[in-house]
PAKE-926138 format. One line per 8 residues: their letters; for each residue x, y, z of N, C-alpha, C, O. Coordinates in steps of 0.02 Angstrom, whole numbers, plus 50000, padded with zeros to 5 digits. Atoms other than C-alpha are relative to their C-alpha. Example, Ala and Ser with C-alpha at 12.3 -4.5 7.8 and 13.67 -1.06 7.14 Angstrom:
# PAKE-926138
as	50045/49941/50000/50615/49775/50390/50045/50060/50000/50097/50059/50033 | 49958/49941/49997/50684/49947/50357/49961/50055/50037/49986/50110/50045
This chain:
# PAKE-926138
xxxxxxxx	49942/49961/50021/49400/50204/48908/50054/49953/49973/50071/49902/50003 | 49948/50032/50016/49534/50147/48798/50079/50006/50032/50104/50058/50054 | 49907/50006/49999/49728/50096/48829/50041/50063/49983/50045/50068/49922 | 49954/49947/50006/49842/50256/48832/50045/49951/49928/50074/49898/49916 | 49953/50025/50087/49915/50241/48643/50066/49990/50015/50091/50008/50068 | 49933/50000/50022/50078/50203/48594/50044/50063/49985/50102/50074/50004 | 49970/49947/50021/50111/50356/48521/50001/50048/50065/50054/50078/50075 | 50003/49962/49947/50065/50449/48678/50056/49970/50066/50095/49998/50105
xxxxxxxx	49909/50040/49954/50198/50328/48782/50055/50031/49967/50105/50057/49991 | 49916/49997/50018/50318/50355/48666/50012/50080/50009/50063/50099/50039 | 49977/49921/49975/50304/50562/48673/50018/50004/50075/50070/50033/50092 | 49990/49994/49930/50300/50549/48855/50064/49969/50034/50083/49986/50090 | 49944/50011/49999/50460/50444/48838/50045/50060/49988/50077/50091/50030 | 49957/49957/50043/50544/50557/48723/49999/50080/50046/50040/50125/50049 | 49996/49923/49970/50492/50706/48824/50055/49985/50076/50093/50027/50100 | 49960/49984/49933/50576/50637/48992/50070/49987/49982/50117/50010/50016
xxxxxxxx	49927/50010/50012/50727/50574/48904/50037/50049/49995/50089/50062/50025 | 49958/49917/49998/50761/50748/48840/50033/50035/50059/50088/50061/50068 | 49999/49943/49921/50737/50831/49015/50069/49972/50012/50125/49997/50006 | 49919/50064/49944/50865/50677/49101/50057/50044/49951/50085/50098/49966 | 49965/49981/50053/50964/50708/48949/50031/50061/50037/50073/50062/50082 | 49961/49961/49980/50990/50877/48964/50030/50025/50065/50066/50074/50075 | 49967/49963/49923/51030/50893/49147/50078/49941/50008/50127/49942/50045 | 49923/50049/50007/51164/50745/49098/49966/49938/50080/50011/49911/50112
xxxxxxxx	50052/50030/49951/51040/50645/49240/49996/49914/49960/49977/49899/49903 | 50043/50053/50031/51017/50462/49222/49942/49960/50046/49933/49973/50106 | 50069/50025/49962/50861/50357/49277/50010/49935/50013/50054/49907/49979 | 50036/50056/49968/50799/50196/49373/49936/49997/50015/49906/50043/50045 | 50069/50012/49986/50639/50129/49382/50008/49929/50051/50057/49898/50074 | 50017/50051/49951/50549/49997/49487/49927/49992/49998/49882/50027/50020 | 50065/50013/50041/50412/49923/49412/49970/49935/50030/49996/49879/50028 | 50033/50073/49971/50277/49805/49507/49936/49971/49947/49939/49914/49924
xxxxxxxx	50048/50019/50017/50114/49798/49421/49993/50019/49932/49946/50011/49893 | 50018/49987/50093/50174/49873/49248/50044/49920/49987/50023/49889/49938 | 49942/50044/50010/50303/49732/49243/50038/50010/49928/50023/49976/49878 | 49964/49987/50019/50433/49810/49152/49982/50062/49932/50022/50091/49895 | 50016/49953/50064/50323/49924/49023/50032/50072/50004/50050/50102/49954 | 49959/49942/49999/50401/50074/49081/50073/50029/49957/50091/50077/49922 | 49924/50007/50018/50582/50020/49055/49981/49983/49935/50016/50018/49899 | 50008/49988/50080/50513/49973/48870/49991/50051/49976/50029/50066/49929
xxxxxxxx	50023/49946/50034/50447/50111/48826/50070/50042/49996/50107/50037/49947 | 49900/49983/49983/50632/50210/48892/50056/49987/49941/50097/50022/49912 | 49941/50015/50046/50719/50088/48785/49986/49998/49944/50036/49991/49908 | 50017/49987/50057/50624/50104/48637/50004/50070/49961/49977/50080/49907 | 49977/49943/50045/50697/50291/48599/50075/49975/50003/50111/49943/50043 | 49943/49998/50029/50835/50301/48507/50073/50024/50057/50092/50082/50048 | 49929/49977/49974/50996/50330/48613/49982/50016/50095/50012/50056/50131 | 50027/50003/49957/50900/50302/48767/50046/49979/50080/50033/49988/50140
xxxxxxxx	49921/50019/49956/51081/50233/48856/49998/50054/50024/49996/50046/50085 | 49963/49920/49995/51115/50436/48868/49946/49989/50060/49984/49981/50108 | 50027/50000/49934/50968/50420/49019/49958/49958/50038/49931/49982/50088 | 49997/50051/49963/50916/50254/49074/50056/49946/50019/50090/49915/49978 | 49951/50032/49967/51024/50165/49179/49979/49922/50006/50011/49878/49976 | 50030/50073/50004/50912/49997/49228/49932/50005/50033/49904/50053/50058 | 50074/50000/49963/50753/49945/49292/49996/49927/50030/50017/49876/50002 | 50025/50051/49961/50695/49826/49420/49941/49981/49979/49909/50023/49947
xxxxxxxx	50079/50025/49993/50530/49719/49416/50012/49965/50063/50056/49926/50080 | 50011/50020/49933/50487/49685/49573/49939/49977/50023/49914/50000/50074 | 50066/50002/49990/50320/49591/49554/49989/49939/50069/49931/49933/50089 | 49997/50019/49916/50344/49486/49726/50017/50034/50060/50060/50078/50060 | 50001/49961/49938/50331/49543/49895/50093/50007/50008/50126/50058/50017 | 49944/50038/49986/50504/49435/49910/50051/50048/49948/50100/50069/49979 | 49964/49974/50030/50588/49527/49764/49994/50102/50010/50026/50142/49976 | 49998/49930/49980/50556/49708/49826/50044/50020/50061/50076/50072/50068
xxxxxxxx	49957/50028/49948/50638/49649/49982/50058/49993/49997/50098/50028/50028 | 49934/50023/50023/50778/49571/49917/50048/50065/49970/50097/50088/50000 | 49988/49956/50043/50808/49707/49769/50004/50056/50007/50052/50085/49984 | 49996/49951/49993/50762/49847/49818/50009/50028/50091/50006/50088/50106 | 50012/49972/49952/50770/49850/50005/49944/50052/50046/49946/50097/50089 | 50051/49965/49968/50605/49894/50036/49993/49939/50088/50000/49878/50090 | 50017/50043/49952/50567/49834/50225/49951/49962/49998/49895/49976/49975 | 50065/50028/49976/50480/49697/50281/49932/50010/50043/49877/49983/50038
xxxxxxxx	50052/49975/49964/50390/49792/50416/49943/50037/49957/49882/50032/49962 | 50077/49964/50049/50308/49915/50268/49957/49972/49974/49897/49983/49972 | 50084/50065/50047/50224/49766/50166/49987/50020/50051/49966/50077/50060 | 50061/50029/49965/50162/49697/50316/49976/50056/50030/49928/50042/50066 | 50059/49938/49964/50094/49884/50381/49952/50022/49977/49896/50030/50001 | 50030/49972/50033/50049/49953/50245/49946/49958/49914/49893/49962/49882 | 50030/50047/50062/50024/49831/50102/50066/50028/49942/50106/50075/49944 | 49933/50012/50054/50145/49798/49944/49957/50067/49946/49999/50094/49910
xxxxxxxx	50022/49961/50020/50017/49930/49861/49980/50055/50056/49925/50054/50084 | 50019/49959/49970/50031/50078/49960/50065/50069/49991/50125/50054/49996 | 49949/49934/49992/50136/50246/49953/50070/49987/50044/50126/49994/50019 | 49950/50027/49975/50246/50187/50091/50043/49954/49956/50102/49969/49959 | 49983/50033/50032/50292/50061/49977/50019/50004/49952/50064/49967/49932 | 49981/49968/50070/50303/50141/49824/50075/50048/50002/50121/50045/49962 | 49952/49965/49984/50420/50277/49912/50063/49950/50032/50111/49981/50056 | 49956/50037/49968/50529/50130/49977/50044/49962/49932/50105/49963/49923
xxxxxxxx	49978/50007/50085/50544/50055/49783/50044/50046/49986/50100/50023/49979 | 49994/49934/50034/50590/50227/49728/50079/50020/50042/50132/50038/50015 | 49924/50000/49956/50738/50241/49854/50027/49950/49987/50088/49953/49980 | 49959/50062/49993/50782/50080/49842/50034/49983/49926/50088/49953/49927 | 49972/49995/50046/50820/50084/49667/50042/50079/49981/50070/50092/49928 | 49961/49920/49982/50897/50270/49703/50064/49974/50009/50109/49971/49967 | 49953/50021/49980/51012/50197/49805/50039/49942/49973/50100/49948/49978 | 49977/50021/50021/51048/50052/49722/50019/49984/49915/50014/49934/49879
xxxxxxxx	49999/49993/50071/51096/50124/49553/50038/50065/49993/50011/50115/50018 | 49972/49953/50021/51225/50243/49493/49950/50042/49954/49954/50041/49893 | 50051/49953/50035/51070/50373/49453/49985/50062/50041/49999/50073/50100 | 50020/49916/49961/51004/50558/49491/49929/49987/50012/49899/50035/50036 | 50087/49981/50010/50807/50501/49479/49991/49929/50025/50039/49903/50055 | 50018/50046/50003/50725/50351/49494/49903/49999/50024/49882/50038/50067 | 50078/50008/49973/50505/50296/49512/50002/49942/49991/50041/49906/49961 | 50033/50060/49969/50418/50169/49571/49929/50003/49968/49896/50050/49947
xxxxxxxx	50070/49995/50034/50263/50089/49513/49977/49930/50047/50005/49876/50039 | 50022/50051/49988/50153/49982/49629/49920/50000/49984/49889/50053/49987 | 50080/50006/50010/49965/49919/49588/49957/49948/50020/49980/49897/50044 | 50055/50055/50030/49813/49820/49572/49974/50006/49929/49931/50049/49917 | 50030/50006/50052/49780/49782/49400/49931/49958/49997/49882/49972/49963 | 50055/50034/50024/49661/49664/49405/49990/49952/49941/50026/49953/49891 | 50055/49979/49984/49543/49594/49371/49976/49971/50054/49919/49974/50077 | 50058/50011/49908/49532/49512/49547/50074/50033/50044/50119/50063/50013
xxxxxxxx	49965/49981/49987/49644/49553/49684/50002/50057/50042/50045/50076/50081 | 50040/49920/49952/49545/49718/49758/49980/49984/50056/49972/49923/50065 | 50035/49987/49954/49478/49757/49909/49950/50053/50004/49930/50088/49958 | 50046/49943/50000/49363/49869/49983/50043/50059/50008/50025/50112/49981 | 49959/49948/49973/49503/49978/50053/50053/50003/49940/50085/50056/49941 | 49956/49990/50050/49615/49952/49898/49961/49962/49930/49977/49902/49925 | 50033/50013/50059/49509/49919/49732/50032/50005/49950/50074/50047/49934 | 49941/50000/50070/49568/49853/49573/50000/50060/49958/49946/50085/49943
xxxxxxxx	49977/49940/50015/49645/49996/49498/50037/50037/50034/50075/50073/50001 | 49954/49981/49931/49731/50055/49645/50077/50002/49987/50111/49954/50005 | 49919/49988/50031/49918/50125/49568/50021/50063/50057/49991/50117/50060 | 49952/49968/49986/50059/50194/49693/50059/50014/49975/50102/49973/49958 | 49923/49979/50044/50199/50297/49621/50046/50014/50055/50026/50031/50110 | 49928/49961/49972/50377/50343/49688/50010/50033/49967/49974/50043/49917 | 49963/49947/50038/50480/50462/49632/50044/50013/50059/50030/50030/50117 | 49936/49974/49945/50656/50487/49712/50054/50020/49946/50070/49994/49893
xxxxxxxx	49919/49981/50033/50823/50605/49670/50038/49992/50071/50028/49983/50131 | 49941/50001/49930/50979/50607/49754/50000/50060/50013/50062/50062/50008 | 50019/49961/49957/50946/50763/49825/49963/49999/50055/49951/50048/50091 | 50050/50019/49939/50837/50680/49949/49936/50017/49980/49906/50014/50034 | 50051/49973/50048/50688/50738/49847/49969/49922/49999/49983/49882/49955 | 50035/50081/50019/50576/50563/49885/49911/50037/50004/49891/50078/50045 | 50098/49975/50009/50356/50596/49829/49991/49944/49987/50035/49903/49972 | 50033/50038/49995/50242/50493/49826/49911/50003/50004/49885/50025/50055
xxxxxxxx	50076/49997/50012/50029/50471/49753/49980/49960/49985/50024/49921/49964 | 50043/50043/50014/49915/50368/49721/49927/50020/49957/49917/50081/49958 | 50039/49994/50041/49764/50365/49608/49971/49933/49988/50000/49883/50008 | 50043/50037/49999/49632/50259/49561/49967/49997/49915/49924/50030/49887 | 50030/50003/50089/49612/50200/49365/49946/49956/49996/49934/49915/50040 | 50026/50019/50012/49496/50146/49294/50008/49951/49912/50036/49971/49861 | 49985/50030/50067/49482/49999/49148/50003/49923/50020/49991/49895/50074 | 49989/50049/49960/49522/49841/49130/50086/49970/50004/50126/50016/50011
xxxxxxxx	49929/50007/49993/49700/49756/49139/50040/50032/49973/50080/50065/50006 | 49952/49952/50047/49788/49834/49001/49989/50074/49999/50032/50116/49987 | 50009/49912/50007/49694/50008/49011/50033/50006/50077/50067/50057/50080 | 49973/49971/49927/49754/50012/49212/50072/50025/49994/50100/50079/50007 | 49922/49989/49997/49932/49965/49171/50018/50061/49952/50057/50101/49979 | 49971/49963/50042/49960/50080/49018/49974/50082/50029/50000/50128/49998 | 50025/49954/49951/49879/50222/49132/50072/50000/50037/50121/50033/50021 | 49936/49998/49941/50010/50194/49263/50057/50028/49960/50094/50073/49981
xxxxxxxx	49941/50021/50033/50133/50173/49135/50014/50090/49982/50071/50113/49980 | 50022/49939/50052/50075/50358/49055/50034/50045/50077/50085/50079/50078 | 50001/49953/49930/50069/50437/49250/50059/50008/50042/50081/50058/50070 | 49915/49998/49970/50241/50370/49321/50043/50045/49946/50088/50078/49971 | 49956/49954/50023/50320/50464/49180/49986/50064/50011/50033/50097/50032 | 50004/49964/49992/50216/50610/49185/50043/50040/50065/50085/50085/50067 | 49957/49965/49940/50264/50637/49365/50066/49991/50013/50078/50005/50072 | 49938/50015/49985/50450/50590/49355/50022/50075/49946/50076/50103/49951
xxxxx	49965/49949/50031/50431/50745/49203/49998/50063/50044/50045/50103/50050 | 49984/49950/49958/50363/50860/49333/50049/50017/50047/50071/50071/50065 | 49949/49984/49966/50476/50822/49435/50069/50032/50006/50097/50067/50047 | 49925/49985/50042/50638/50836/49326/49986/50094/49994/50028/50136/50008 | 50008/49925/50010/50552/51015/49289/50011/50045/50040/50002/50103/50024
């Protein structure tokens, strides 16, 4: 399977910007294993200020910690790829960001790095509003480095549109 297109990022931009947009909503991300493709894609529509605010990369244990206030107890329970973790991103850039939304993106890209219990491909999302509104999934891509990340990249928006909906 190929790389989720360009063109298909960029609609899936353009479609959540609108939503944010019109609710006057702005966004935060928190990006581990896309490292920062999200927040590109965001800033590559036109007037994209009107609903991104900023984005974290948080591709160390140490900088999720620091940045976003994810605990130290969750790594070490759960793992830096796990839902717990993803939902801790996702708040943590909530909270630390004049925003209504914010997702999280943690993974295994690959191509080493897997386990048996977490295999490369292995992508946890956040998703948090300030309504207290924090979700959280996981999924299992398939590909190789670039088809995983641009997958993720495609799926954290999708579900930040359902959400907005």
């Amino acid at each position: 399977m190929a790389r989720v297109n360009d063109d298909e990022l960029h609609e899936l931009a353009e479609t959540l910007g609108r939503k944010l947009h019109a609710r006057g909503w702005m966004l935060a991300t928190a990006e581990s294993c896309t490292g920062g493709w999200i927040g590109e894609v965001l800033t590559s529509i036109p007037g994209s200020s009107s609903f991104y605010e900023r984005g974290f990369i948080t591709y160390a244990n140490a900088a999720k910690i620091e940045l976003l206030g994810v605990p130290p107890d969750t790594i070490a329970t759960y793992g830096a790829v796990s839902e717990e973790t993803a939902r801790a991103m996702a708040h943590g850039a909530l909270v630390r960001s004049p925003v209504h939304a914010a997702l999280s993106v943690s993974g295994i890209a690959g191509p080493g790095g897997g386990t048996r219990e977490k295999p490369v491909g292995t992508v946890c999302y956040g998703w948090a509003l300030n309504d207290g509104t924090l979700m959280s999934s996981t999924c299992r891509l398939d590909g190789d480095r670039t088809e995983i990340r641009s997958r993720a990249v495609a799926a954290a928006l999708r579900g930040m549109i359902e959400l907005v909906e």
